[in-house]
C-alpha positions in Angstrom: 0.0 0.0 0.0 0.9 3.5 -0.9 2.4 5.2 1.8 0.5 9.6 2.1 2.9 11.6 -0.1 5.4 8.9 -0.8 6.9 8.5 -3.9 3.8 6.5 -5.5 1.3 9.1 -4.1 -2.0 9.2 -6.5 -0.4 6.7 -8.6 -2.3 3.2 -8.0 -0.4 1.0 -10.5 2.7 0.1 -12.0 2.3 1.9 -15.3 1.0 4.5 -13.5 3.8 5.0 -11.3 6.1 4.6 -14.9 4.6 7.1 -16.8 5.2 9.8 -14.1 8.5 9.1 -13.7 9.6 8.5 -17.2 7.5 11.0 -19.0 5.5 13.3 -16.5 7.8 14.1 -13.7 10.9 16.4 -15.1 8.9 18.3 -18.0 9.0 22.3 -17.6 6.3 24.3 -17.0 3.9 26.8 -18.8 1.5 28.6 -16.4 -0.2 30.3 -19.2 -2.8 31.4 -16.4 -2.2 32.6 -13.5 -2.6 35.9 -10.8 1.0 36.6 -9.2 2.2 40.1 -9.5 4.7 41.1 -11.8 5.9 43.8 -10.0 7.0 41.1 -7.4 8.6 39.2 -9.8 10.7 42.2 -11.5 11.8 43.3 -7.7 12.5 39.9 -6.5 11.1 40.1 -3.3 11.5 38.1 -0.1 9.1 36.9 2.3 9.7 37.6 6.0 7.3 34.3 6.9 5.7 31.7 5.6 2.8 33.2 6.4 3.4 36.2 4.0 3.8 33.7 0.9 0.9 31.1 2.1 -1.9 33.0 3.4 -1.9 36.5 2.3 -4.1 36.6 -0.8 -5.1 33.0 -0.7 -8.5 33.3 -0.4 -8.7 29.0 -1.0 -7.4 28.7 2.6 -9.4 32.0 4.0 -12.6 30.3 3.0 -11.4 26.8 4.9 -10.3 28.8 7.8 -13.8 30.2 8.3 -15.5 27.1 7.5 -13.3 26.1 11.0 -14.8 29.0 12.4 -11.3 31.0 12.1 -11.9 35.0 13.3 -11.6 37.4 10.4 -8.9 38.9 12.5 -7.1 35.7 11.8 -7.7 35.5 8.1 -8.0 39.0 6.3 -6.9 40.9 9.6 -4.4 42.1 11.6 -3.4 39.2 14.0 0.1 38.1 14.0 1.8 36.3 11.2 2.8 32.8 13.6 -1.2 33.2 15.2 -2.4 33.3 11.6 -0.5 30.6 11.0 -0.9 28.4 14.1 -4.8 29.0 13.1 -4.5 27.9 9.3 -2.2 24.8 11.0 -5.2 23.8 13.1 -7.6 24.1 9.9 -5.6 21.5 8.0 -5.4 19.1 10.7 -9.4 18.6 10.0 -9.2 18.8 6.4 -8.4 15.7 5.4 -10.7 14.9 2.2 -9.8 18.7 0.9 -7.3 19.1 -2.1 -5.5 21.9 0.1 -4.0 19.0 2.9 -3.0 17.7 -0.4 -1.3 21.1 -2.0 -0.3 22.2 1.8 1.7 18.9 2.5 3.5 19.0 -1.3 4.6 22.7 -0.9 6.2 22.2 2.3 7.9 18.9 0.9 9.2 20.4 -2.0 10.3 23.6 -1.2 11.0 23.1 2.3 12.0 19.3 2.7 9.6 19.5 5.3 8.0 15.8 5.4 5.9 16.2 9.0 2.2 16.6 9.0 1.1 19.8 9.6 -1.1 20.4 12.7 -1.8 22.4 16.1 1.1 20.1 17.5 3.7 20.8 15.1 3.3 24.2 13.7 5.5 26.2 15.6 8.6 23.9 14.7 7.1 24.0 10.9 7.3 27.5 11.6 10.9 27.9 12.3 11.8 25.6 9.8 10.0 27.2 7.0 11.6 30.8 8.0 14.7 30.0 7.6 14.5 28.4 4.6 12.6 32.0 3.7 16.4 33.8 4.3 18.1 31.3 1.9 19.4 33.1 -1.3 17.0 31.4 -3.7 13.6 31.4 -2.0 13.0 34.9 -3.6 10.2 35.5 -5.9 12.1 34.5 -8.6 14.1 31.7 -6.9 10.8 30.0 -6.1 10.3 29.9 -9.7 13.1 28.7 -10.7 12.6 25.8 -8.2 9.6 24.9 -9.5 10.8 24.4 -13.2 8.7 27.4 -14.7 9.8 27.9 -18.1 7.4 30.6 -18.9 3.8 32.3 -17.7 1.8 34.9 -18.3 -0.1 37.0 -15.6 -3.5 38.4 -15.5 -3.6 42.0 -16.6 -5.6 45.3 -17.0 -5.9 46.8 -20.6 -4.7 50.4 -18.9 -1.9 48.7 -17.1 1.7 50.2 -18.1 3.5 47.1 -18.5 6.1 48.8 -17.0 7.4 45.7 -14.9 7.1 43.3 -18.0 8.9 45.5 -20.4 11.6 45.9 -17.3 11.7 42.0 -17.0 11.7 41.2 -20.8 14.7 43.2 -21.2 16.0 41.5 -18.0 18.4 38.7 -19.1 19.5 37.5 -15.7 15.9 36.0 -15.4 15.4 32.9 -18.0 11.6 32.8 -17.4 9.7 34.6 -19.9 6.9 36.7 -17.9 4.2 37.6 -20.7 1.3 39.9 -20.1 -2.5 38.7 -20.6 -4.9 40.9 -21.8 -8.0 40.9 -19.2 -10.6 43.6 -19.9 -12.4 42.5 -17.1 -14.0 45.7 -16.0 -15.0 46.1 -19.3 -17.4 43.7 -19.3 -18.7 44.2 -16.2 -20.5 47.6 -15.8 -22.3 46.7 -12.5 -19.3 47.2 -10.6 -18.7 50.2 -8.9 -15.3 50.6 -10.5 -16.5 50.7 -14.1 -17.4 54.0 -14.6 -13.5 55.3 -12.7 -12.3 52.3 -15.1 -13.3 54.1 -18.3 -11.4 56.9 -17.2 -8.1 55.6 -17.2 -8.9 53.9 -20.1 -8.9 57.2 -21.5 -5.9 58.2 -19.8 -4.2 55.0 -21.2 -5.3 54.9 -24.8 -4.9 58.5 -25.3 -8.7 58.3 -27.0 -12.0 59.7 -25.7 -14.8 56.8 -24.4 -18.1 58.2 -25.1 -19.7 55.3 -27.1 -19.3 51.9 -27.4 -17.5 51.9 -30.9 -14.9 54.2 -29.0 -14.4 52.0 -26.0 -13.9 48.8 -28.6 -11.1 51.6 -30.5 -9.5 52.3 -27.0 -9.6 48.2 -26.1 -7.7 47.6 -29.5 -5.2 50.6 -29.1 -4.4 48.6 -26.0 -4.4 45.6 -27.2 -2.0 46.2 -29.6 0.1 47.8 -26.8 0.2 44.0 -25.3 1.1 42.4 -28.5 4.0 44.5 -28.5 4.9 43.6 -25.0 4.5 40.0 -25.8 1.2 38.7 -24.7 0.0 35.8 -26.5 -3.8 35.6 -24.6 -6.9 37.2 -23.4 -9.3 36.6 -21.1 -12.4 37.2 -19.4 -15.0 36.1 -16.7 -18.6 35.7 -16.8 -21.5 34.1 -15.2 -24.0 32.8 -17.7 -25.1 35.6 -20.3 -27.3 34.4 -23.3 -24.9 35.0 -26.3 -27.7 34.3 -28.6 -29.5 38.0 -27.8 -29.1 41.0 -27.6 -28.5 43.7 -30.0 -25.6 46.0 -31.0 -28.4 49.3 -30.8 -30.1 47.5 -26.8 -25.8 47.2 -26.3 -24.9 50.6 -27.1 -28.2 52.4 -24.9 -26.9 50.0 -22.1 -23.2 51.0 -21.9 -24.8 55.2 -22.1 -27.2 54.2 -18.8 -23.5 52.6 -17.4 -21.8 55.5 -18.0 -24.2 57.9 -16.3 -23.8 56.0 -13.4 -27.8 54.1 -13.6 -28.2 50.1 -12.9 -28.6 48.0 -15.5 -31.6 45.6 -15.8 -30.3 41.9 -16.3 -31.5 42.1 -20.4 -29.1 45.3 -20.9 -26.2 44.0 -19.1 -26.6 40.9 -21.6 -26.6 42.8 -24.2 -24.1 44.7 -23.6 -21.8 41.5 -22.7 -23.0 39.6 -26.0 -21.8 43.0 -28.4 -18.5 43.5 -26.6 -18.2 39.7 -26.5 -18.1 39.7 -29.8 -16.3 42.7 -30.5 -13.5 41.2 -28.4 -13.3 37.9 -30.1 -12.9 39.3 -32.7 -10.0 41.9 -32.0 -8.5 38.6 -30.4 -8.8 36.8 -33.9 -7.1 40.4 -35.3 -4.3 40.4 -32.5 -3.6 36.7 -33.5 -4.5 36.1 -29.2 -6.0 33.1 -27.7 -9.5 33.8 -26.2 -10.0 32.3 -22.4 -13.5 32.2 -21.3 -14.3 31.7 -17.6 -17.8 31.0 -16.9 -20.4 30.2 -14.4 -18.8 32.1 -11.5 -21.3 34.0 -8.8 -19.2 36.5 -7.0 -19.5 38.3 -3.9 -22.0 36.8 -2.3 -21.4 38.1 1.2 -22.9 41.8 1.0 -21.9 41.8 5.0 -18.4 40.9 4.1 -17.7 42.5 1.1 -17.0 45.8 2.6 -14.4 44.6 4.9 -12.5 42.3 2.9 -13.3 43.5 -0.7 -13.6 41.4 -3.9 -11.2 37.6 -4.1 -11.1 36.9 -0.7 -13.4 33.2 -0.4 -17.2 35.2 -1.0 -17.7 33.5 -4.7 -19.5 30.3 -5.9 -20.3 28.3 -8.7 -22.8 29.7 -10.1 -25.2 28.0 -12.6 -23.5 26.5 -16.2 -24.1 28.6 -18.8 -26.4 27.3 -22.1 -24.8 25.3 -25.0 -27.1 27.6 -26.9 -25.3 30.7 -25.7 -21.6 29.3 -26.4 -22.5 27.8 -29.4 -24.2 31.8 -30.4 -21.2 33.0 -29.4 -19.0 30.9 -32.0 -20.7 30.6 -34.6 -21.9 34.5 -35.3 -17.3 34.4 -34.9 -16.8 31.5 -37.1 -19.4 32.8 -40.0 -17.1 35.7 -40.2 -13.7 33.9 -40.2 -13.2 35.5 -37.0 -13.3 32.8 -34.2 -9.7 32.7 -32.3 -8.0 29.6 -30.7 -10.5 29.5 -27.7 -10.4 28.2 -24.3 -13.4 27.7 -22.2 -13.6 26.9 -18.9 -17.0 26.7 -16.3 -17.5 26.8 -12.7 -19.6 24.3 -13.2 -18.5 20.7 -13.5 -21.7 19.9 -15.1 -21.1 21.5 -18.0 -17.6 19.5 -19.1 -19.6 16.9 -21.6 -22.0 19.5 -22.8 -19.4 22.6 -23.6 -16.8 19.7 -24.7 -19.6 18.5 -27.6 -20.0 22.3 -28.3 -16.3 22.7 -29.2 -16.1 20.2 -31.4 -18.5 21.6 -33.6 -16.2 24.7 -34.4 -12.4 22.7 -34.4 -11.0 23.2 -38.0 -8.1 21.6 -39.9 -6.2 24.6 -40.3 -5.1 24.3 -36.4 -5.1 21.5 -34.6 -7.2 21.1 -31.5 -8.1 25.0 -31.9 -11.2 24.9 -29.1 -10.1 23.5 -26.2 -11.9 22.4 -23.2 -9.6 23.9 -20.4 -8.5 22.6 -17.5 -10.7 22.3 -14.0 -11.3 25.9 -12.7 -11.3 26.9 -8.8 -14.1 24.7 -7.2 -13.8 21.6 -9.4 -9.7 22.0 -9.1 -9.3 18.7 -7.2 -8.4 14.9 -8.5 -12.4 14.1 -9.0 -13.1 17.2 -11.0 -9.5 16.8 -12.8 -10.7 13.0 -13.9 -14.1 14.0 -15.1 -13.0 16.8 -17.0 -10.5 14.2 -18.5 -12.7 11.9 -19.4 -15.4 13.9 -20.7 -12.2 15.3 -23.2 -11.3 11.7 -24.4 -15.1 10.8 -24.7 -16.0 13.8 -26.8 -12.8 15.0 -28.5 -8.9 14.3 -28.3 -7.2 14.1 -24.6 -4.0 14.1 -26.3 -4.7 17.5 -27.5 -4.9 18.9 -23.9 -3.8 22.0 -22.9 -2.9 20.9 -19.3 -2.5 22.3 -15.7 -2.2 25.9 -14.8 -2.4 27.9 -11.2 -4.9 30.3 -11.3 -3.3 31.5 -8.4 -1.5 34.5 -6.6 1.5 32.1 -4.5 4.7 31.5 -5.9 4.2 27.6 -4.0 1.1 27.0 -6.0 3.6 24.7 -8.9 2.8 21.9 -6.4 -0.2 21.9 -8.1 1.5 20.5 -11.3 2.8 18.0 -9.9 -0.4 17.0 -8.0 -2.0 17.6 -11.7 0.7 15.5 -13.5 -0.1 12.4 -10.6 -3.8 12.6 -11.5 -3.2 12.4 -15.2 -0.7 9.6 -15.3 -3.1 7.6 -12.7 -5.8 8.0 -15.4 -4.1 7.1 -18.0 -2.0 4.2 -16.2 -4.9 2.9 -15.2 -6.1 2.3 -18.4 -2.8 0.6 -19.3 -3.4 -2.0 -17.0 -6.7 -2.7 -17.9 -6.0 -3.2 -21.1 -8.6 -0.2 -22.3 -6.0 1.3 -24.2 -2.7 -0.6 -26.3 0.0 -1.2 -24.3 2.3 0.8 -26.2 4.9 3.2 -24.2 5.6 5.3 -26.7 2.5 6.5 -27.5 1.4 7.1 -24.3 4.1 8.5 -23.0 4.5 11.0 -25.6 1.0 11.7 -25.0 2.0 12.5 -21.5 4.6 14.5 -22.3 2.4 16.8 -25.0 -0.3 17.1 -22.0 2.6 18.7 -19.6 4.3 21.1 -21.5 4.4 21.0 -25.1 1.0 21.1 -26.3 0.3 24.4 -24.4 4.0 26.3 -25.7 2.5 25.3 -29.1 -0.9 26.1 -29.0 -0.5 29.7 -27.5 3.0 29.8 -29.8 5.3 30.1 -26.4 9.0 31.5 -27.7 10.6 30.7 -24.6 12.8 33.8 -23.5 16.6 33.3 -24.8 
């Protein structure tokens, strides 16, 4: 039997166990998705505790801690780093079941050599241990990187941002990761949020261009977006809960972004309006930029009107929300597609239930020009786990070609979240070793473990067309 985070962890059979160490184990890394801040990674910073690069921003573990009944004061607060971390010690103790004893237990193995179990008992010693790894030379920003086998990834950014710490680290040849911007108009979409009407101003300020209509806010997004092109982003994304892509017109779109900007609510039919248009403004300025389209959907957020004001947006108040309508993505496509004008697209939901349905969808818009153009991405947030990382597997070999997969990314703000690969790469080779030793797929090495390899690293550098930095 398998000993908890021995060698063999999550692999349950001898080809299993093979693949991962022949194929899956030692391949670099592409986060093409992720949140850390690359004004962090250009100054190289340090962290004083492990509680500064665990729990600040990690609102995974803030929402566990307060199912444990933590204090705020312990979570988003102003407590002490070792009392916030003696609390989130006695949270994983009881979390045994949860992917984050998993991810906890792997980061402090691989970056720390630290093989105990965390708990109430030993988190004081962990402590210590854990800070003065922290003072080592190469447990900077960067150093943790380099650990971790990142060969590129590209961060999550505003269309008004500068750039100025990408530019500074592109030109930077000391550092061998390539750190590419992505393009996330995020606000853009969104005008229920407080921020969009402030937003449209430093669009202005950014573009150089006046934002009075919606034709001159699609000009300013493309004056940006060639701005990231030159700076060397490759991808573009976006979140949404489930707007109807099949309504809404560009004249209902444009009255609804005039109500926004005069400050008014919008009624639920004029915010989908206004999402379809720009939706499809966007993809296609994606299809122009020669950009990959990310799609997020089926995420409720901020939920916790009592909360919100203390702790602001990310901090553990979202939820999966309900999957959005094939009808809707497959709207969204095809008015693209009839125009020549759908990009490389990767779509990801909330909602687990929506893997076999939005995986069907895809296939109806592949073409032979690129291979595996519309992907099915990877497990997102809630459904980030072994079960929901099997499903969504499956429901990609049923429906289209797992051996097309784009793979694992973060999603996350922690420079320890590459654990996460590895956990990933575990899950994957399980699957497919346990197929191998069923006999439902040829026994044949070299097939599958170049298929194991593609899933890791390759398929993603090609698919998003990753030069990695010189």
């Amino acid at each position: 039997m398998s000993t908890y985070l021995g060698e063999d962890f999550l692999l349950h059979s001898p080809w299993a166990v093979r693949l991962y160490r022949q194929y899956a184990e030692r391949e670099p890394i592409f986060d093409f998705h992720c949140h850390l801040s690359p004004k962090e990674i250009w100054e190289d910073i340090r962290f004083e505790t492990i509680t500064q690069v665990w729990l600040s921003g990690d609102h995974y573990k803030w929402r566990l801690m307060r199912a444990c009944g933590v204090p705020e004061e312990f979570i988003t607060g102003d407590a002490a780093p070792l009392e916030k971390f003696k609390k989130w010690a006695a949270t994983v103790e009881k979390s045994l079941g949860n992917p984050l004893y998993d991810w906890t237990h792997l980061e402090l193995k691989n970056y720390f050599g630290v093989t105990q179990r965390l708990s109430s008992e030993t988190a004081e010693e962990i402590w210590e241990t854990c800070n003065k790894k922290l003072r080592e030379p190469d447990f900077s920003a960067r150093g943790l990187i380099l650990k971790s086998g990142v060969k590129a990834l590209c961060t999550t950014d505003d269309p008004a941002d500068s750039l100025s710490y990408h530019r500074s680290l592109r030109q930077d040849n000391s550092f061998p990761v390539a750190v590419l911007p992505a393009f996330r108009p995020e606000v853009a979409l969104h005008p229920e949020l407080d921020a969009f009407c402030p937003w449209i101003k430093k669009l202005e300020k950014a573009s150089g261009m006046p934002v009075g209509s919606l034709a001159q806010l699609e000009a300013a997004l493309e004056n940006r977006a060639e701005f990231f092109r030159e700076n060397g982003c490759l991808i573009a994304d976006q979140s949404l809960l489930s707007p109807d892509f099949a309504k809404g017109t560009r004249q209902e779109a444009e009255a609804a972004f005039q109500q926004a900007l005069s400050g008014k609510k919008l009624e639920p039919e004029e915010q989908n309006a206004y999402q379809t248009q720009l939706m499809l403004s966007l993809g296609k300025l994606y299809h122009k930029m020669g950009f990959a389209m990310q799609l997020h959907f089926g995420v409720l957020r901020n939920l916790n009107s009592r909360m919100f004001p203390q702790t602001g947006p990310d901090a553990g108040f979202d939820s999966t929300g309900d999957g959005i309508s094939a009808s809707s993505v497959a709207a969204l496509f095809d008015k693209l597609d009839s125009t020549g004008q759908l990009p490389p697209t990767v779509i990801y939901s909330l909602n687990a239930c929506d893997d076999d349905k939005l995986a069907s969808v895809l296939g109806c818009f592949q073409e032979g020009r690129f291979p595996q153009k519309m992907q099915l991405g990877a497990p997102w947030w809630f459904s980030d786990h072994k079960d929901g990382m099997r499903k969504q597997m499956k429901a990609l070999a049923n429906t289209g070609l797992l051996s097309g997969f784009l793979g694992m990314l973060t999603d996350s703000r922690s420079f320890l979240s590459y654990a996460r690969h590895e956990y990933f790469r575990r899950v994957l080779c399980d699957l497919l070793g346990g197929w191998l030793e069923q006999g439902d797929i040829p026994e044949d090495e070299a097939l599958v473990g170049s298929m194991v390899k593609s899933i890791c690293y390759q398929n993603a550098a090609s698919y998003f067309g990753l030069t990695p930095k010189a």
